[in-house]
ZABA-615184 format. One record per atom (N, C-alpha, C, O): residue number from 0; residue in three letters; atom name; x, y negated, z negated. Coordinates in steps of 0.001 Angstrom, whole numbers, plus 500000, padded with zeros to 6 digits. Layout:
<nodes>
<NUM; ala; CA; <X; Y; Z>> ...
</nodes>
This chain:
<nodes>
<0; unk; N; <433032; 507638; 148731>> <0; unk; CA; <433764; 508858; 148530>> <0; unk; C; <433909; 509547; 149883>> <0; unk; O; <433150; 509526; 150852>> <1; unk; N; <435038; 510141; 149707>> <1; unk; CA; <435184; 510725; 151179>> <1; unk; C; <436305; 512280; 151054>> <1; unk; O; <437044; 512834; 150241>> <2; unk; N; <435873; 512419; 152246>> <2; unk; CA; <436672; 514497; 151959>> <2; unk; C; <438288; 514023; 151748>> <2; unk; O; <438768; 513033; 152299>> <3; unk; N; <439098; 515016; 150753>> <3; unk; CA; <440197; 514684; 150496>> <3; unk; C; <440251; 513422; 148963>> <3; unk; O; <441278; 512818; 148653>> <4; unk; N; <439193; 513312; 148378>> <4; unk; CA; <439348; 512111; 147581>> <4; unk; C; <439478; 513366; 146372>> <4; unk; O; <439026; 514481; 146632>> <5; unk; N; <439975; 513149; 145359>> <5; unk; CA; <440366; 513112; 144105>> <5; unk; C; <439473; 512756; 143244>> <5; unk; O; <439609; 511615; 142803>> <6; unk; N; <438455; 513468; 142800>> <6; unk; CA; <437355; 513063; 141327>> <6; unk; C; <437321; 513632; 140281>> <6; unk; O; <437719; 514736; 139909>> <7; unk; N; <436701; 512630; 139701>> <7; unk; CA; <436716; 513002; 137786>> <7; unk; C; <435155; 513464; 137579>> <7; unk; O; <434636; 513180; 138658>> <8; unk; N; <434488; 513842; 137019>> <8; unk; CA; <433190; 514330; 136371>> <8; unk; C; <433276; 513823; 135402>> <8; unk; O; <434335; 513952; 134789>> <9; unk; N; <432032; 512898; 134747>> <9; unk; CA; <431964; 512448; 133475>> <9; unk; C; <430759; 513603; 132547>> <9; unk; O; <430243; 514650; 132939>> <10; unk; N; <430649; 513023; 131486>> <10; unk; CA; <429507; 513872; 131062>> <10; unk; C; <428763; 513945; 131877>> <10; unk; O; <428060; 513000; 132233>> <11; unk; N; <428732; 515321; 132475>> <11; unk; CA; <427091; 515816; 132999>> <11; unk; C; <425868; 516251; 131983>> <11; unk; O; <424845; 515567; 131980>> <12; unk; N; <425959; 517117; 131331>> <12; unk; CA; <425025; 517601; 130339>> <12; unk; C; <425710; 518663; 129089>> <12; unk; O; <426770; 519287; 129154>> <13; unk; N; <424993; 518634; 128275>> <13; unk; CA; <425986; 519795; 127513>> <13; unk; C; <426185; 521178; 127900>> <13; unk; O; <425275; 521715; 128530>> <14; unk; N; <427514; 522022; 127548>> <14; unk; CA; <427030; 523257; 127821>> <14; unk; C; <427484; 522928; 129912>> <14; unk; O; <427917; 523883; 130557>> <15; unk; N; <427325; 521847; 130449>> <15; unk; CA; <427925; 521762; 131654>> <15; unk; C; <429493; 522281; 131781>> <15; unk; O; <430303; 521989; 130901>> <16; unk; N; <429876; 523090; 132962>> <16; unk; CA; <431665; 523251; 133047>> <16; unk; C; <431877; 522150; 133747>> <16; unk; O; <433075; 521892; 133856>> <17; unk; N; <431223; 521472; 134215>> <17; unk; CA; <431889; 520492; 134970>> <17; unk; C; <432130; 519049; 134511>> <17; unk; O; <432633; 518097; 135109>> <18; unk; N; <431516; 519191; 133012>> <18; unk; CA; <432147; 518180; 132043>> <18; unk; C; <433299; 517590; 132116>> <18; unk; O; <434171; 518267; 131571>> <19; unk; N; <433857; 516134; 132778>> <19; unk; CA; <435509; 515433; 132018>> <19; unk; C; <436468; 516895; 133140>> <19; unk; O; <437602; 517303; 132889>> <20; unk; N; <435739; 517296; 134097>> <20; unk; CA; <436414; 518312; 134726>> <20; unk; C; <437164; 517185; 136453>> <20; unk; O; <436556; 516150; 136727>> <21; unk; N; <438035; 517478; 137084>> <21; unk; CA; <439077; 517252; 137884>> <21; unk; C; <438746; 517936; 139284>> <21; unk; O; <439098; 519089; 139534>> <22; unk; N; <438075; 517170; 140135>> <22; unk; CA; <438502; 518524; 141700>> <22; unk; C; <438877; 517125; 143019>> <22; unk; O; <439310; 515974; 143063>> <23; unk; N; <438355; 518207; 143927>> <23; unk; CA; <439307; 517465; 145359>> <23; unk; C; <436790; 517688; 145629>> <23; unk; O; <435850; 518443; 145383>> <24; unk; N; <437087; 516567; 146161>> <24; unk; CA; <436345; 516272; 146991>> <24; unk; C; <436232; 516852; 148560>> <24; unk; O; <436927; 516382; 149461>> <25; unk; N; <435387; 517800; 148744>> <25; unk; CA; <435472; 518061; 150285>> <25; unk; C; <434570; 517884; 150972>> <25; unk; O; <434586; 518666; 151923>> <26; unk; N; <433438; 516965; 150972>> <26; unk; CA; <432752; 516737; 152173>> <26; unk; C; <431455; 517080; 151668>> <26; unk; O; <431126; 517472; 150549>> <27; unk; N; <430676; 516824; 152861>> <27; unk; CA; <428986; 516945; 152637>> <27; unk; C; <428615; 517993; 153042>> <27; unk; O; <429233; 518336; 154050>> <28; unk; N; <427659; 518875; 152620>> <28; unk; CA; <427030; 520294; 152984>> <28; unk; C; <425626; 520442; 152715>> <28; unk; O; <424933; 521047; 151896>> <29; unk; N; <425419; 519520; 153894>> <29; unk; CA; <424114; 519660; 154020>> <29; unk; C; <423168; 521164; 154977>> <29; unk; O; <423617; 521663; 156009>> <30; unk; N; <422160; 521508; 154455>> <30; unk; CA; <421719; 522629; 155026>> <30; unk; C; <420119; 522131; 155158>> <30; unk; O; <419565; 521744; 154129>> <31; unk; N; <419381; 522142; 156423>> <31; unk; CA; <418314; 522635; 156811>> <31; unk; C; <417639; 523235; 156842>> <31; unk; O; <417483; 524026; 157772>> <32; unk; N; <416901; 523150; 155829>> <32; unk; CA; <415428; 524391; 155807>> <32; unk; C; <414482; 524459; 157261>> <32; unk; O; <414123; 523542; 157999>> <33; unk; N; <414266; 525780; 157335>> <33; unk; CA; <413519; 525920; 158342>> <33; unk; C; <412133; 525345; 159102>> <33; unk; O; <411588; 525528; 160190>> <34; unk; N; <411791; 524261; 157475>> <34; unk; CA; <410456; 523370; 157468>> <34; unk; C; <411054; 521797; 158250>> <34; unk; O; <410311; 520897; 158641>> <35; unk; N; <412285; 521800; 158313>> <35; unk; CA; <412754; 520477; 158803>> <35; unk; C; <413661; 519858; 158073>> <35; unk; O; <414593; 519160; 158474>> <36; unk; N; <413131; 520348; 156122>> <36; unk; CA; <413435; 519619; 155321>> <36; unk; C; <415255; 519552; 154684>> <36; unk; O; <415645; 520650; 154286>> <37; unk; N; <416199; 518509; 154591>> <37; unk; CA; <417425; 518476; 154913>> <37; unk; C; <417462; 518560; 153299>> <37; unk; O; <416691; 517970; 152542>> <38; unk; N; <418816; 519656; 152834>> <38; unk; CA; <418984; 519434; 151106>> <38; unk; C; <420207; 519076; 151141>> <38; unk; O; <421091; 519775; 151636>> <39; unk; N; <420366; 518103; 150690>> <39; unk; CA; <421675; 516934; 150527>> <39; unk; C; <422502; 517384; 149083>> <39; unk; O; <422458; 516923; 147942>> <40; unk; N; <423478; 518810; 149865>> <40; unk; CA; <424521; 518990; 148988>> <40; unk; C; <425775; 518637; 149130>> <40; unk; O; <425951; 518402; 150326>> <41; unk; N; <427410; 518367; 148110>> <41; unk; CA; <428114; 518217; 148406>> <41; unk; C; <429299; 519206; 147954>> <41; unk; O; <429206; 519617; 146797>> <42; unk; N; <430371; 519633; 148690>> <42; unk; CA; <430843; 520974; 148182>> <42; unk; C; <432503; 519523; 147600>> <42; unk; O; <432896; 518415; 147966>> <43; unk; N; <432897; 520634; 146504>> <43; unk; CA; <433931; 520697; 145754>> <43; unk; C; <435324; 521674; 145060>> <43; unk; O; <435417; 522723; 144423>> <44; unk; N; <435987; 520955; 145440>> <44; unk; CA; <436621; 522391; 144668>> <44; unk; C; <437444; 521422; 143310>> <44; unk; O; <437996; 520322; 143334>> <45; unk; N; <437181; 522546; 142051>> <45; unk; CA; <437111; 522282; 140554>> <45; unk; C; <438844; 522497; 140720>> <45; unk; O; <439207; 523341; 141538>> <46; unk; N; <440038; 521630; 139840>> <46; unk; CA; <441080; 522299; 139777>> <46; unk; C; <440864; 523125; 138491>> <46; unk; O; <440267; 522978; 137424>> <47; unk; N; <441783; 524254; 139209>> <47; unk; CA; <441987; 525525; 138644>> <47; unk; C; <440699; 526648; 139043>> <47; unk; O; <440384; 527420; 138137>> <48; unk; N; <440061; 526742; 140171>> <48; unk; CA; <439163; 527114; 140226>> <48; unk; C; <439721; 527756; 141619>> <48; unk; O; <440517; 527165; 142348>> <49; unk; N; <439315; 528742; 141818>> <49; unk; CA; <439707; 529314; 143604>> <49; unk; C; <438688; 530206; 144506>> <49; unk; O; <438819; 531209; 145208>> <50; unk; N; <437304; 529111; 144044>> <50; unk; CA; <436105; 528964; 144886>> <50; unk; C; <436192; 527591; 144682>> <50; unk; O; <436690; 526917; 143780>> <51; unk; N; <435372; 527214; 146109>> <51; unk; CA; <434860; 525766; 145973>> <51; unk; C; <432841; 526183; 145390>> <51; unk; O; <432067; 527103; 145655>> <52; unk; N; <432739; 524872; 144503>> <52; unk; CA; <431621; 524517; 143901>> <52; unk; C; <430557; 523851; 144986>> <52; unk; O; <431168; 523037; 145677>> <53; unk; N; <429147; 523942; 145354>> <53; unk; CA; <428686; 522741; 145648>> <53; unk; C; <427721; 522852; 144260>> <53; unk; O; <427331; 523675; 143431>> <54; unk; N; <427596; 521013; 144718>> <54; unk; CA; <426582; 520327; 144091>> <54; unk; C; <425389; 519650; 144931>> <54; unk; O; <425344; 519329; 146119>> <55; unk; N; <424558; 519559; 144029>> <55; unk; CA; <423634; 518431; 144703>> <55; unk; C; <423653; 516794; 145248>> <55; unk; O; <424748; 516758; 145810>> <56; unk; N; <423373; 516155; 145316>> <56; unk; CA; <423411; 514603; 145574>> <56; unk; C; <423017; 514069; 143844>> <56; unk; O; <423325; 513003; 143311>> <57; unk; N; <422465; 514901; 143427>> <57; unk; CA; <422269; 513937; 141946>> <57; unk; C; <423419; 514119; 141048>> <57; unk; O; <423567; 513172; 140275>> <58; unk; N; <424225; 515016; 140940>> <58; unk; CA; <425719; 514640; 140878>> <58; unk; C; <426674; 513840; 140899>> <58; unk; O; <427529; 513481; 140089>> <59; unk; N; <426289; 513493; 142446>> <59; unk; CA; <426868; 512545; 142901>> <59; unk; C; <427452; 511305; 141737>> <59; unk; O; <428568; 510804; 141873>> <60; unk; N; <426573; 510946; 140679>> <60; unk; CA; <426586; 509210; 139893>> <60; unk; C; <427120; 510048; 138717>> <60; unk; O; <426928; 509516; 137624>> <61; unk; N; <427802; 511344; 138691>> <61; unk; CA; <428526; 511213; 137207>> <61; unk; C; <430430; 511557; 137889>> <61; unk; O; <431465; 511814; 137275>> <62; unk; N; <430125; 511385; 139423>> <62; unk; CA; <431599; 511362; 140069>> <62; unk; C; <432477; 510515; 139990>> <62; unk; O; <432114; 509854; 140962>> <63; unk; N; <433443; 509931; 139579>> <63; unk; CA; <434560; 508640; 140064>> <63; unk; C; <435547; 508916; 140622>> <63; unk; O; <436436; 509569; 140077>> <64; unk; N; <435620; 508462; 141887>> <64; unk; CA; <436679; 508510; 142699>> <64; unk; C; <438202; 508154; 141831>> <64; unk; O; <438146; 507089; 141215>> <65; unk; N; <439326; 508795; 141734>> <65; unk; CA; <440498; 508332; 140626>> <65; unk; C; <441561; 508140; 141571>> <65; unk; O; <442066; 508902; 142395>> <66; unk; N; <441835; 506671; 141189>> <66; unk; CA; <443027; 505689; 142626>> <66; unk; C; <444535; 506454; 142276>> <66; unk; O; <445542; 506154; 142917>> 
</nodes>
């Protein structure tokens, strides 16, 4: 996956908005805690939405890239 890609969300959990939901893929956003420790997020923007979302990396496996 890469910034600019086009994804689908499959079931995440119930009660999730980001259920069977549609965005643009934008890249990795990762942030550094002051202990060293790196938190491996990735930001999104949802269509119809006019904030971008991040997520975590465990996200990541309910994403499919759509050709």
């Amino acid at each position: 996956m890469k910034a600019g890609d086009l994804v689908k969300f499959g079931y995440v959990y119930g009660g999730s908005r980001l259920n069977y939901k549609t965005a643009v893929y934008l890249g990795k956003n990762f942030l550094t805690r002051d202990d060293g420790m790196v938190i491996q997020n990735h930001k999104v923007m949802v269509t119809g939405d006019s904030a971008t979302t991040i997520v975590d990396r465990g996200l990541l496996k309910y994403m499919e890239v759509i050709k």
